[in-house]
C-alpha positions in Angstrom: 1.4 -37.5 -9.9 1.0 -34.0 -8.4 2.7 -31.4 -8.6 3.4 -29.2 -5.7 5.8 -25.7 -5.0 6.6 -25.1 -1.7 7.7 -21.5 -1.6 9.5 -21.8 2.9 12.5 -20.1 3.9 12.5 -22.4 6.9 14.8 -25.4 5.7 13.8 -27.6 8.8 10.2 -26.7 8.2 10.3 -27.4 4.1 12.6 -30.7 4.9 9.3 -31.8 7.7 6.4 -30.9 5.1 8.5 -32.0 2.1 8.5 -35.8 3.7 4.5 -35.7 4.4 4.0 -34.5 0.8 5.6 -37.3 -0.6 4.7 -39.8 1.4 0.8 -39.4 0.0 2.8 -39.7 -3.9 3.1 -35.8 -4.2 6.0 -34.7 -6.2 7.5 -31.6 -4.4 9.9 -28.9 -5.6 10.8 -26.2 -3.1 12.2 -22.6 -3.6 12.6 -19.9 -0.7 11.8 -16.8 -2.0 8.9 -16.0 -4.1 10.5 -14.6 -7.0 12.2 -17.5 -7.9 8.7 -19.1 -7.8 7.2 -16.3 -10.1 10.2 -17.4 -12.4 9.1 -20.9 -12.8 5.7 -20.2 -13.2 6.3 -17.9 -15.8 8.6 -20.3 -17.5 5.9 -22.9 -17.8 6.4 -25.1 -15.0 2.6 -26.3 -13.9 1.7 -27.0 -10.1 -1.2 -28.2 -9.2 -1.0 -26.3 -5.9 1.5 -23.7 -4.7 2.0 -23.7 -0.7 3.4 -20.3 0.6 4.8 -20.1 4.2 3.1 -16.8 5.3 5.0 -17.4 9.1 6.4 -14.2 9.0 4.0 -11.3 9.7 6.3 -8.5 8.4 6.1 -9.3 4.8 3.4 -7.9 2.2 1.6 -11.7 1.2 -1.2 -10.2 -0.7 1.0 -8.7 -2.9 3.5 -12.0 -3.5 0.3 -13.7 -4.0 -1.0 -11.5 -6.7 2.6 -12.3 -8.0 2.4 -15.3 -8.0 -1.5 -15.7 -9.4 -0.4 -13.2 -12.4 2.7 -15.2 -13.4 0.7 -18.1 -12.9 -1.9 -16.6 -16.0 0.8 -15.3 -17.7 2.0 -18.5 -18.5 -0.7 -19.2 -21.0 -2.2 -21.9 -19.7 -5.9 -22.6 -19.0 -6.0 -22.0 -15.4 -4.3 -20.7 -12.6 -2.7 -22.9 -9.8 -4.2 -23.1 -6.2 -2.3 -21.3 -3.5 -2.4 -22.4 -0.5 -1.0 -20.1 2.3 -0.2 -21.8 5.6 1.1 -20.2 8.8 2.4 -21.7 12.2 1.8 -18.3 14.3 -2.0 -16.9 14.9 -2.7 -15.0 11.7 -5.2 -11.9 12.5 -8.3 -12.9 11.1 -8.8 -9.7 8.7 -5.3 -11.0 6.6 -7.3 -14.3 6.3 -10.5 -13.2 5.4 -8.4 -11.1 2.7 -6.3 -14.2 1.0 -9.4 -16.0 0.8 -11.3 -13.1 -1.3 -8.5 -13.7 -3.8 -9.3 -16.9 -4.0 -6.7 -18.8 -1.9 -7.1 -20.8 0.9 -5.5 -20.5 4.5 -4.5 -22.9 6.7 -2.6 -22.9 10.6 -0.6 -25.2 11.5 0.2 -26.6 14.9 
């Protein structure tokens, strides 16, 4: 089964997305801040993909994500889990066109 980290500070939100993830047979473990998920990355827990709510246009995402890629290599194993950053507001097009250079992917949701 995979893995998935759902980093949401929204607990309606995490409870909504939590239920659709598992319902296709994906085991889900969610945190709210991003520093807890650096922790458990670090620690050796492996994801296959790491969703980040990036709702909230006042925090510095490229820098959690870097975080969260570096603990990610840091934790010795052979690759690097995916990151998938997902908004529900209109993200300017320049902060997407950024998160993908780094190799994540973005998606909106309505």
């Amino acid at each position: 089964m995979n893995r998935v980290l759902l980093i949401d500070t929204d607990e309606g939100h995490a409870r909504a997305l939590t239920e659709r993830l598992r319902s296709r047979n994906l085991t889900v473990e969610r945190v709210t801040r991003v520093e807890e998920a650096v922790r458990l990355l670090r620690s050796g827990f492996l994801y296959d993909l790491v969703i980040l709510d990036v709702s909230q246009h006042r925090q510095d995402w490229l820098a959690m994500i870097r975080q969260l890629q570096h603990a990610s290599i840091q934790s010795g194993h052979p690759f690097w889990c995916r990151i998938l950053c997902l908004s529900r507001r209109l993200t300017p097009a320049d902060f997407v066109l950024k998160i993908e250079r780094i190799g994540c992917r973005y998606v909106f949701e309505r």
